[in-house]
N, C-alpha and C positions, 0 to 999 in steps of 0.2 A: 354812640347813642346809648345811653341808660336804658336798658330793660325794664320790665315791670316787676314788681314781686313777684312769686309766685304761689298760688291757691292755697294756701293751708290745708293740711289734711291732718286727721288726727291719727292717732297711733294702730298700730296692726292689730291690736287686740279689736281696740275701737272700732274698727273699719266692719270685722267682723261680725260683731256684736249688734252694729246698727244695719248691716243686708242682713241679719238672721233675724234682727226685728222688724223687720216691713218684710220676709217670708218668703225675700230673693235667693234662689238659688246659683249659684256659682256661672252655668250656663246664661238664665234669665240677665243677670247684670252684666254680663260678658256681650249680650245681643246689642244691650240698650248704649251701651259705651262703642261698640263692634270692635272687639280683640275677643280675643278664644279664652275661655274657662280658664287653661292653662293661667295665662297671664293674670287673673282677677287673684286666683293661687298664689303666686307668688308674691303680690301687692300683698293682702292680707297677711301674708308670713313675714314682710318686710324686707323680702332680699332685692326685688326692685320697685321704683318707683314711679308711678304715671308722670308723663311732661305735656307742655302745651294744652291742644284743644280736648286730648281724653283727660288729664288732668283736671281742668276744670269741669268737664262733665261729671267724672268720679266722685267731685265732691260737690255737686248740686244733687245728686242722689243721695252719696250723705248725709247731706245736709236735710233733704227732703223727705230720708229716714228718721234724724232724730227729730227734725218738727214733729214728726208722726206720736212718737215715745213723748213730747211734752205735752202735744193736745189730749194722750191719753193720760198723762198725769193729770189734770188739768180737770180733765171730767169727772175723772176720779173723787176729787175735792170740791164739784159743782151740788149744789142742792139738789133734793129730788127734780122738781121740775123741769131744772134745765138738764140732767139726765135723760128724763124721760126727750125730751126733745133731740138729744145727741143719739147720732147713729153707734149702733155699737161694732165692735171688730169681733170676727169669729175666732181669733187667735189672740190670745193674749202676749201683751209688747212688755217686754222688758223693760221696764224702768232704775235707771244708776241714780241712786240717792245721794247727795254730796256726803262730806265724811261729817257736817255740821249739823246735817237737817236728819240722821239716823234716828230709826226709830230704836229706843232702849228696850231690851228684851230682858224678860229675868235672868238672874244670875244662874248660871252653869256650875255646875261640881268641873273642879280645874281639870286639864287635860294633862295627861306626863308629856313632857319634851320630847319631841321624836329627833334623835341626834341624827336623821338624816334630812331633817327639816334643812333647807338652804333658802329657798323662796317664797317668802311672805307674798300671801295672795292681797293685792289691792281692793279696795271697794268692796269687799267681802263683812270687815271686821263691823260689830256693832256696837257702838260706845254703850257704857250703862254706869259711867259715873257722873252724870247729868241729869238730872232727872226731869222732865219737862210737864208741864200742864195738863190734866187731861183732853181739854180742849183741842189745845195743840196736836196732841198724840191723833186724835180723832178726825184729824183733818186732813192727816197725812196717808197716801198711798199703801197699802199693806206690802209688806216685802213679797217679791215672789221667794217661792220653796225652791229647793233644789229637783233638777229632773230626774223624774224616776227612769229606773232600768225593766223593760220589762225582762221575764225569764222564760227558757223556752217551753214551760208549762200554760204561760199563758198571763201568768199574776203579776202583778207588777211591785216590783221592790223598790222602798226607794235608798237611796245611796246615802251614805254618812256623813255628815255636813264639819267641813274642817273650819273650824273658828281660828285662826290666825291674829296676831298683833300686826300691823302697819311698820317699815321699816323705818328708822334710826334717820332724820336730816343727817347730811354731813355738815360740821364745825363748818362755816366760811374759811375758820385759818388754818384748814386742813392744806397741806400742800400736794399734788399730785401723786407722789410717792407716799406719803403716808395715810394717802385715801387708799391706794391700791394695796397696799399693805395692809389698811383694816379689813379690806375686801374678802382679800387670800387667807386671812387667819380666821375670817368667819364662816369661809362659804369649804375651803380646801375642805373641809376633815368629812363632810358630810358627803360633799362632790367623790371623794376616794372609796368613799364606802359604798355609792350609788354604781360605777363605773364596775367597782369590783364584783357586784353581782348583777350586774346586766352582763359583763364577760366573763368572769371568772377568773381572770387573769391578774394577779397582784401586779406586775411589771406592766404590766398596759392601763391598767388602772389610774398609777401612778403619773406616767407617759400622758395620758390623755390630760388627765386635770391640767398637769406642768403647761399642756401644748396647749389648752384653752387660756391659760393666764398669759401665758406668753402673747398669742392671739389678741388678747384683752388690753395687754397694758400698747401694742403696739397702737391698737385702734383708743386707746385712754380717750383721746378728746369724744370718741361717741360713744362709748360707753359709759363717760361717769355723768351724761345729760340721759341718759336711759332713764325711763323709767323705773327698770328691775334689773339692775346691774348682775345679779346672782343671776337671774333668769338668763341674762346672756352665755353667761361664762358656761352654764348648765348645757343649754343648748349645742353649745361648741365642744363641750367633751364630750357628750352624748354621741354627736356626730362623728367623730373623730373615734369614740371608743367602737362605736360597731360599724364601721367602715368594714365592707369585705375585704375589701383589698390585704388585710391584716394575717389572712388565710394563707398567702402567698410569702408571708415574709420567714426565714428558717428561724427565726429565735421562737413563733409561732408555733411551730407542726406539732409541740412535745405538749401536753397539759400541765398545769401546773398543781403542785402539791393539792390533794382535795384536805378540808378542813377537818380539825381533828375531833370532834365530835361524830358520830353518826346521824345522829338528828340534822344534824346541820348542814352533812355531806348528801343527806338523801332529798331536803328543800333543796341545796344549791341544783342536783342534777336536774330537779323536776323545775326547778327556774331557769336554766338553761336548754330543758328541751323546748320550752316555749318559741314559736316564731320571733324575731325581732322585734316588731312591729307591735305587737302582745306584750312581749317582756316591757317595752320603752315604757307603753300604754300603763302598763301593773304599776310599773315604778313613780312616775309621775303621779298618779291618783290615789293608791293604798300606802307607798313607801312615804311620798313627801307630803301630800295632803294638796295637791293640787285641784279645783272644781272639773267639773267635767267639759268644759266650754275651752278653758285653758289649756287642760290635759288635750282637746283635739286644736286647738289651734296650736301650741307646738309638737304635736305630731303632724301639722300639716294635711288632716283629715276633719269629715265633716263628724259633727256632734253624734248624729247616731252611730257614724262606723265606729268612731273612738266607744262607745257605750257596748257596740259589738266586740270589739277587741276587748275589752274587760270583761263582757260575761264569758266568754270562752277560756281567756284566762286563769279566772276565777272557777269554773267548770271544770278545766284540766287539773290544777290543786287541791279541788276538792276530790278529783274520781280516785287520785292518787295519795290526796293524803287527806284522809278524810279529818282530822283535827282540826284541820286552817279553812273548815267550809264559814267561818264566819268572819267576815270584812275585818273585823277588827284584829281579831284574832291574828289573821293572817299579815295588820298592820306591825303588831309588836314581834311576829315573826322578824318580818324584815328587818325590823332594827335591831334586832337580837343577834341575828347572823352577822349582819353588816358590821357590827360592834364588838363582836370577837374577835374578829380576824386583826391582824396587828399589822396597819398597812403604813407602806412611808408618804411622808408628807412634804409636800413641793414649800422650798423656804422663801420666802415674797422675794427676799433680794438677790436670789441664785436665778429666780423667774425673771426679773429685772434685767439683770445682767445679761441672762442666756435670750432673751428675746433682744437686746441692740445689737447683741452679738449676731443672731440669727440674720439681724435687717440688716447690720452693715455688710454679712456675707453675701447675702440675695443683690444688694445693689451694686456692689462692688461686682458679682457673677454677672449681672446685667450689662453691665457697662462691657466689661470684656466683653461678653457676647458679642452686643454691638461692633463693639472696636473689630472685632473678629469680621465681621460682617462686610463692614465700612471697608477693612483691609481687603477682603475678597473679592469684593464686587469692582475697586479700585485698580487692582491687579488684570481683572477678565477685560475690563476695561484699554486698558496699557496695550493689553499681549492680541487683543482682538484685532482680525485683517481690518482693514478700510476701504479695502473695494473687493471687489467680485472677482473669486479664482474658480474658473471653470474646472468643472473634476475632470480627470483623465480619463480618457474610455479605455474602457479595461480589451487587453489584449487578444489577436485570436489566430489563430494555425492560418498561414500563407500555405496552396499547392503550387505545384509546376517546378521548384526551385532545388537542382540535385545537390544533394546531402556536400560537403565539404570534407576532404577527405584528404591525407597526407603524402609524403614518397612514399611511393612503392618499390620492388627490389630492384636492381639494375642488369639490364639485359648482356647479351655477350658481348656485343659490339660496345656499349659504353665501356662494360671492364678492361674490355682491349686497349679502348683508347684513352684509359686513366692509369694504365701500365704503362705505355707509350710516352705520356706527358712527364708521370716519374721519371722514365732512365733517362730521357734526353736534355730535358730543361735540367741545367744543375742549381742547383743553392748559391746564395750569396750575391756579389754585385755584380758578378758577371751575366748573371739573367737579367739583368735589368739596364743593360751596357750593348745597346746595338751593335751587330757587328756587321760587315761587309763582306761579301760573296764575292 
């Protein structure tokens, strides 16, 4: 019997984006579905996915989020009158402009290339080689600002707005391998240098990027239908680079070379004493130019804690190095350090090769297992009784029963009469040869 489709949902970012615009919080959409906060978490990050009847419910709240974000478009562009008659919302909805219908904003003095730039942020970028009617322009939604940060004085800052270009289609007659190979040549060199100062570690630096392409090209059919292919591969060596577990291994225990500037050696300490969770925070938002919605959806936090992990961040940098108290400042920092250091770079087809390699080991190790398995249980099986053997009962001391005990010496009367039987009876056949009296 054929199944029915099932639900559409839109992407992790998406899912996000549209409960933080109807002002659901993690628990609230968890009650309304009934699964635990936990789970709405991990849906939103994309490691699992709703099925059946929460599935569908998941996405009629969706759904009944982004109506919400078009009525308020909608009003937005209504004339006074019908304004005034529209209820208004005490929170302002996030509205996603398509990339066709952007409002053109004056030209920018150009930005420098941050070579650790790897992921173009989506839905961000604003055309301004169109130029549209005034009419038009006037009809349309004003963009929201970016969120400010407040500071623990009280003021509120607001954060530095990263303008990004839109990624690159892929050619149609790109073939599999030579998409992943565009990939790794454009994302590796930036991924090495991000890796290297969130650990400090050249050789793990390297190791992680390697282990997320590998990761990548294993899983190719879902990542090259991704959205942000870079954003994947990102997230995977991030993961992979600050894994504790990394503490325990011996090529670990020893530090590695600190960098040969002093300027450079005294940033990396004081971006290494940062928390994890801080440092990741730093690097996503100041290092690559990620918005701050993005920056907590893959940290897997909400929008203010991420906002909180970067003023602390930023707070610790400044109390220690008071130079880099200004966002920007502290941007070109990062790409400064990261771009000295002289790191090695994973080659597409060595990542190619070393990930079938990888899979053919893992399945092949699998299969034995099993067989392993299959043979043992087959064996217990064979050699196992078929009926019932009553255990023995264990032994116990018998009284009354006198000890056993050997000859003892031989009295007078016996030795007389073993004398006796010697001289009389002789040897040979004549003892054995009755005679007559």
């Amino acid at each position: 019997m054929p199944q029915s489709p099932a639900t559409p949902l839109p992407s992790p970012k998406e899912r996000r984006r549209l409960r933080e615009a109807k002002s659901l919080s993690h628990a609230d959409l968890a009650a309304k579905i009934g699964v635990t906060s936990e789970t709405v978490r991990a849906w939103e990050a994309g490691r699992t996915t709703p099925r059946g009847r929460k599935r569908e419910t998941y996405a009629k709240l969706l759904t009944a989020s982004a109506s919400v974000s078009a009525n308020a478009s909608v009003s937005a562009n209504a004339n006074p009158k019908e304004r005034a008659a529209t209820p208004t919302f005490e929170k302002a909805v996030t509205v996603t402009v398509p990339e066709t219908e952007r409002v053109p904003t004056p030209p920018t003095p150009p930005a420098h290339t941050h070579p650790l730039r790897t992921k173009p942020t989506h839905g961000t970028t604003r055309s301004t080689s169109r130029p549209q009617p005034a009419a038009k322009r006037a009809a349309k939604p004003p963009t929201p600002s970016p969120m400010p940060l407040p500071t623990p004085n009280g003021h509120i800052r607001p954060l530095p707005v990263r303008v990004t270009r839109p990624q690159a289609a892929r050619p149609a007659d790109q073939t599999p391998a030579q998409a992943f190979d565009a990939l790794c040549a454009l994302c590796a060199p930036g991924l090495v240098r991000q890796t290297y100062l969130l650990t400090g570690r050249r050789g793990l630096a390297h190791e992680s990027v390697e282990r997320a392409f590998q990761l990548a090209w294993q899983r190719w059919p879902e990542v090259a239908v991704d959205r942000d292919p870079a954003g994947w591969v990102r997230a995977a060596a991030y993961e992979y680079a600050m894994s504790p577990w990394h503490r325990f291994r011996p090529s670990q225990r020893h530090p590695d070379a600190p960098p040969a500037e002093p300027a450079d050696r005294a940033f990396l300490d004081v971006l290494l004493s940062l928390p994890p969770a801080q440092r990741r925070t730093l690097m996503l938002y100041d290092g690559i130019g990620l918005d701050l919605p993005e920056t907590a959806a893959e940290t897997e936090a909400s929008t203010p804690a991420a906002a909180n992990r970067l003023l602390h961040a930023r707070e610790t940098i400044a109390g220690r190095l008071p130079d880099l108290a200004d966002p920007e400042a502290l941007h070109r920092r990062l790409a400064e350090v990261g771009k000295a250091e002289k790191l090695r770079l994973p080659k597409a087809d060595r990542v190619r090769t070393g990930s079938e390699y990888r899979a053919r080991f893992w399945t092949r190790a699998a299969i034995a297992f099993t067989a392993l398995i299959i043979g043992a249980t087959a064996l217990t099986l064979k050699n196992a009784p078929t009926h019932y053997e009553p255990p023995q009962a264990p032994g116990r001391a018998i009284s009354g029963v006198p000890p056993r005990m050997g000859p003892g010496p031989l009295t007078y009367e016996d030795t007389t009469l073993r004398e006796k039987l010697r001289a009389h009876l002789p040897n040979g056949q004549e003892r054995l040869t009755p005679q007559a009296r």
